[in-house]
VEXKE-849559 format. One record per residue: residue in three letters; chain; x, y, z of N, C-alpha, C, O, CB in turn. Coordinates in nm, 3 decimals, always signed. Glycine has a CB too. Example, Ala and Ser with C-alpha at 12.3 -4.5 7.8 and 13.67 -1.06 7.14 Angstrom:
VEXKE-849559
ATOM resn chain    n.c1    n.c2    n.c3   ca.c1   ca.c2   ca.c3    c.c1    c.c2    c.c3    o.c1    o.c2    o.c3   cb.c1   cb.c2   cb.c3
ATOM  ala     A  +1.319  -0.569  +0.780  +1.230  -0.450  +0.780  +1.320  -0.330  +0.780  +1.424  -0.332  +0.846  +1.131  -0.447  +0.905
ATOM  ser     A  +1.285  -0.225  +0.708  +1.367  -0.106  +0.714  +1.290  +0.003  +0.787  +1.341  +0.114  +0.804  +1.408  -0.060  +0.572
//
This chain:
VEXKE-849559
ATOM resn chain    n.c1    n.c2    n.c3   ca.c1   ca.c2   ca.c3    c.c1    c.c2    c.c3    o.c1    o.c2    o.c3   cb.c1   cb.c2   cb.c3
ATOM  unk     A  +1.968  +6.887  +0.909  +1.961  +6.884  +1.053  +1.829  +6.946  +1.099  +1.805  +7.063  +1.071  +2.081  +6.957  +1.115
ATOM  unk     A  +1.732  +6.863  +1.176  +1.618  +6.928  +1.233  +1.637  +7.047  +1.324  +1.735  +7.045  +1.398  +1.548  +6.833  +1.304
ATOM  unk     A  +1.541  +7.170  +1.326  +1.552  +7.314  +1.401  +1.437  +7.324  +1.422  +1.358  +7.255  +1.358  +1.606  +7.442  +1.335
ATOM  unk     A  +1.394  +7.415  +1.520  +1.276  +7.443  +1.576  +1.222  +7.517  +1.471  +1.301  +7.587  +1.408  +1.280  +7.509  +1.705
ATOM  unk     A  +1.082  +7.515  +1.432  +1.007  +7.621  +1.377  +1.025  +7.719  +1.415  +1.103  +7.786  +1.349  +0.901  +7.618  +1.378
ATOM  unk     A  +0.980  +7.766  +1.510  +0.974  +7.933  +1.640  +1.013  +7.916  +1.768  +0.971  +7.834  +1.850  +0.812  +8.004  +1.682
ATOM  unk     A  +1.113  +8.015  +1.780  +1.141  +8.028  +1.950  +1.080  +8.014  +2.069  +0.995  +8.087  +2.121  +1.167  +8.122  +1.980
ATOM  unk     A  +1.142  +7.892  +2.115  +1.066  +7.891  +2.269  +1.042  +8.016  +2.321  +1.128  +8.102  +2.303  +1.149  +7.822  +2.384
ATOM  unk     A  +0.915  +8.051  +2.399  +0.915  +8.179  +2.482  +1.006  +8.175  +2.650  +1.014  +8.070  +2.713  +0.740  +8.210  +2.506
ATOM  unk     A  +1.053  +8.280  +2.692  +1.136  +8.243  +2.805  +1.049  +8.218  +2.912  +1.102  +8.181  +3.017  +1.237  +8.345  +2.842
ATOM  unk     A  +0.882  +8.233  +2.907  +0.830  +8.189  +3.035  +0.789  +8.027  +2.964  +0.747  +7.956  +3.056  +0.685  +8.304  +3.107
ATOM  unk     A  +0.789  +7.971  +2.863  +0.786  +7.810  +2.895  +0.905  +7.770  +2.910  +0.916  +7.651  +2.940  +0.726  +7.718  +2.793
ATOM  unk     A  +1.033  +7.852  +2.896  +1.152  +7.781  +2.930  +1.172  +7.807  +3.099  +1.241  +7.728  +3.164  +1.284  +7.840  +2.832
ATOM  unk     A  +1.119  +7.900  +3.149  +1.126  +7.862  +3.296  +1.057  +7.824  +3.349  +1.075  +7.826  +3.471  +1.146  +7.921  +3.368
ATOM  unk     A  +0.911  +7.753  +3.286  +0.870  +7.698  +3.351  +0.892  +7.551  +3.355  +0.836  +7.490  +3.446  +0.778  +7.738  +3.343
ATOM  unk     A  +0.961  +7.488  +3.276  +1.015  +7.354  +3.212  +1.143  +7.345  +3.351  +1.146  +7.263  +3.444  +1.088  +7.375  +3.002
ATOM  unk     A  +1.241  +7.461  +3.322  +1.307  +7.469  +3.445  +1.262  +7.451  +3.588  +1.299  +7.370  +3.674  +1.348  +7.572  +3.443
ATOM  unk     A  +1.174  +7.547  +3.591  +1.121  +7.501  +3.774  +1.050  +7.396  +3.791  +1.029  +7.343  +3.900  +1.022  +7.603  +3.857
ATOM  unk     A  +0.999  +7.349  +3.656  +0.992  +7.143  +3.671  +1.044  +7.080  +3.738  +1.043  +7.028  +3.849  +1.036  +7.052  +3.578
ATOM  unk     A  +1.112  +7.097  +3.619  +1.292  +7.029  +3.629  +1.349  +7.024  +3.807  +1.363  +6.929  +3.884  +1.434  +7.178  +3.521
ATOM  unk     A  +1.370  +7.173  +3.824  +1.410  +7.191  +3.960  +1.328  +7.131  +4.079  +1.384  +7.120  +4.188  +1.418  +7.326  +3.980
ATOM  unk     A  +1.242  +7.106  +4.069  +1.097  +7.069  +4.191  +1.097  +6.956  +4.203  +1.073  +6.908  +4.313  +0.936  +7.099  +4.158
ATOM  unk     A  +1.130  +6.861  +4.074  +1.127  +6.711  +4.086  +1.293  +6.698  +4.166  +1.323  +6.626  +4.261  +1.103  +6.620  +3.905
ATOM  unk     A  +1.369  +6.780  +4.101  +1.490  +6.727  +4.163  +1.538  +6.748  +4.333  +1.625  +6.696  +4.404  +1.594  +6.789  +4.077
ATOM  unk     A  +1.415  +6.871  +4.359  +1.464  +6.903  +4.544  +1.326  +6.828  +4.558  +1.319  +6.843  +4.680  +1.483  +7.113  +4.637
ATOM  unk     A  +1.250  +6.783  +4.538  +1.173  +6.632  +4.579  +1.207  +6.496  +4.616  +1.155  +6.414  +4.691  +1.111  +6.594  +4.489
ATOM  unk     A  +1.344  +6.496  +4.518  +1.404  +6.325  +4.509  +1.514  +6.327  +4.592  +1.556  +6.222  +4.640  +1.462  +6.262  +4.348
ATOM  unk     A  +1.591  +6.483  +4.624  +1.663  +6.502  +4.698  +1.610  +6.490  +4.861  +1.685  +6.417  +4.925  +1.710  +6.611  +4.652
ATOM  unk     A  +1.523  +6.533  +4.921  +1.465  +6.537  +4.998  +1.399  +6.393  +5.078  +1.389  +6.378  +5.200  +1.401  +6.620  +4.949
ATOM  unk     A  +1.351  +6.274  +4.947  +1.333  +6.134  +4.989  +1.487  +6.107  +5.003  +1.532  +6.109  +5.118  +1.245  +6.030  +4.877
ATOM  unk     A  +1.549  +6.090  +4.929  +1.670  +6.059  +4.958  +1.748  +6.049  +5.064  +1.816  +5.949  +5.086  +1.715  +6.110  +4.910
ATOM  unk     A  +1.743  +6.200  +5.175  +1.827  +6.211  +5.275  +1.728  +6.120  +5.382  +1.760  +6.049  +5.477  +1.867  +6.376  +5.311
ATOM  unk     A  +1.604  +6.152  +5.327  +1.482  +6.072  +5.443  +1.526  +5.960  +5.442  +1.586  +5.926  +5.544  +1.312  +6.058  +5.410
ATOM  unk     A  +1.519  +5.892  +5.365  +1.573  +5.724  +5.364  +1.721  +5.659  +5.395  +1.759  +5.543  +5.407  +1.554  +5.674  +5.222
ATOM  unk     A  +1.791  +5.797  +5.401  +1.957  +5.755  +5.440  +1.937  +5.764  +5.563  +1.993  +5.675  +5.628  +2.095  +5.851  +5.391
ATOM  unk     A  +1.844  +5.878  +5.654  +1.852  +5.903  +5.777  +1.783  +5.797  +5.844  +1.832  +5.776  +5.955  +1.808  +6.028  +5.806
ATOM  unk     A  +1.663  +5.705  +5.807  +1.622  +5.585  +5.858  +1.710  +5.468  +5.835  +1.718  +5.384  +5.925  +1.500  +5.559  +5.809
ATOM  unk     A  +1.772  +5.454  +5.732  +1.864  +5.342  +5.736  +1.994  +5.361  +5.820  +2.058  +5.261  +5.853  +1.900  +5.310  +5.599
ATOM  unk     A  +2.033  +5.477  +5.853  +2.138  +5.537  +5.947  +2.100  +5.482  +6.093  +2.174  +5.409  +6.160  +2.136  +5.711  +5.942
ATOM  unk     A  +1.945  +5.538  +6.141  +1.909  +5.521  +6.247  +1.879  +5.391  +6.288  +1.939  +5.346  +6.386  +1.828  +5.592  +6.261
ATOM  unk     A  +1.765  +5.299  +6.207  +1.735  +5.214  +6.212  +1.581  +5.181  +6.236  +1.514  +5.085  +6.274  +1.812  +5.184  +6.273
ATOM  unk     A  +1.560  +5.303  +6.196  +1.391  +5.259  +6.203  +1.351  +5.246  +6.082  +1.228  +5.256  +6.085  +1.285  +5.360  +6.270
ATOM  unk     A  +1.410  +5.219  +5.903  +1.403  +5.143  +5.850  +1.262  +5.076  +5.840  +1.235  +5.008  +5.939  +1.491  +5.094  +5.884
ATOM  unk     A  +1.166  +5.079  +5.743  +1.044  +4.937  +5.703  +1.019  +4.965  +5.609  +0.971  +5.078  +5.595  +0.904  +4.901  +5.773
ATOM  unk     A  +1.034  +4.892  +5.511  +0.960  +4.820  +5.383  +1.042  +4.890  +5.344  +0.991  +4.972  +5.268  +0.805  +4.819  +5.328
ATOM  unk     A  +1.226  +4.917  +5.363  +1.295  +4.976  +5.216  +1.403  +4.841  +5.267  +1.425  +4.807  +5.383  +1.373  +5.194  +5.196
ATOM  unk     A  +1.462  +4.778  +5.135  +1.542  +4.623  +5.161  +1.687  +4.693  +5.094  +1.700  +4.708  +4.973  +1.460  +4.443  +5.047
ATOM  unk     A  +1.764  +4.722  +5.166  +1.941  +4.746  +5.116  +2.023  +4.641  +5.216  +2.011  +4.605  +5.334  +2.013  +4.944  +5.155
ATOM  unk     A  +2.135  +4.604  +5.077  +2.252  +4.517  +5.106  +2.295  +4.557  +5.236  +2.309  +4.678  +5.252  +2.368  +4.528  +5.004
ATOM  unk     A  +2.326  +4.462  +5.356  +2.382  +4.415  +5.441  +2.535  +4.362  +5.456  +2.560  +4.241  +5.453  +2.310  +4.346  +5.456
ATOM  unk     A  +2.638  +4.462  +5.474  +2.795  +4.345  +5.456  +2.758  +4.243  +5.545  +2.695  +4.273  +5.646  +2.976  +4.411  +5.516
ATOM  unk     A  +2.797  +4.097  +5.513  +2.805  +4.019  +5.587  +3.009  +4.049  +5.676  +3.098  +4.126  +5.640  +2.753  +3.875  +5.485
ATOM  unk     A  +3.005  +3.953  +5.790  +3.142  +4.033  +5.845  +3.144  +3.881  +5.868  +3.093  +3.838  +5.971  +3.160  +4.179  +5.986
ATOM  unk     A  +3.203  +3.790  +5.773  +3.270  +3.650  +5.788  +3.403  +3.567  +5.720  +3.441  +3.589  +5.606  +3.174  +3.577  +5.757
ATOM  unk     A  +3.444  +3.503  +5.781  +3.578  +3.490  +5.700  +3.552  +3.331  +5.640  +3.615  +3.244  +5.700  +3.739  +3.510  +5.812
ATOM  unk     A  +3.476  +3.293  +5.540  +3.426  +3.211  +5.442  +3.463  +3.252  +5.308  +3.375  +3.289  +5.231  +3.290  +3.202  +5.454
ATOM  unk     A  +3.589  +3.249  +5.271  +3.687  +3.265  +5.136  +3.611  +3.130  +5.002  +3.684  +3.043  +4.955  +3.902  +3.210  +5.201
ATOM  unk     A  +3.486  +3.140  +4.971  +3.487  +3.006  +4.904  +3.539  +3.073  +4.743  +3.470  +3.028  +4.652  +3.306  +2.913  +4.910
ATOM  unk     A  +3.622  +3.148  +4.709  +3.639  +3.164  +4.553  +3.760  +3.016  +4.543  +3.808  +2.983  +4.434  +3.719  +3.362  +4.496
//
C-alpha cells in the first residue's frame, strides 16, 4: 500500500484548506447571484429550463 515519505507540515495543510474553503464561498456566492437574477428576472446570457404549463399528453 502506497504512504507518504514525510509528514505534511500543518501550515501546507491549512493552507490547502483555506483553498479549498475560498473556492467554495466563491461558488457559493455566484450561485445565490444567479438564483437571485433568475428569481427576479433580470436574467442575460444564463439559459435554464422553463416548465412549459400545457395540457399536450403526446406519450
Amino acid at each position: 500500500m502506497a504512504v507518504p515519505k514525510k509528514k505534511t507540515s500543518k501550515g501546507k495543510r491549512n493552507q490547502r484548506h483555506a483553498t479549498w474553503k475560498g473556492k467554495a464561498a466563491v461558488a457559493a456566492q455566484k450561485a445565490l447571484s444567479i438564483g437571485k437574477a433568475v428569481l427576479s428576472g433580470r436574467a442575460q446570457g444564463f439559459v435554464y429550463p422553463v416548465a412549459e404549463d400545457g395540457d399536450d399528453d403526446e406519450s
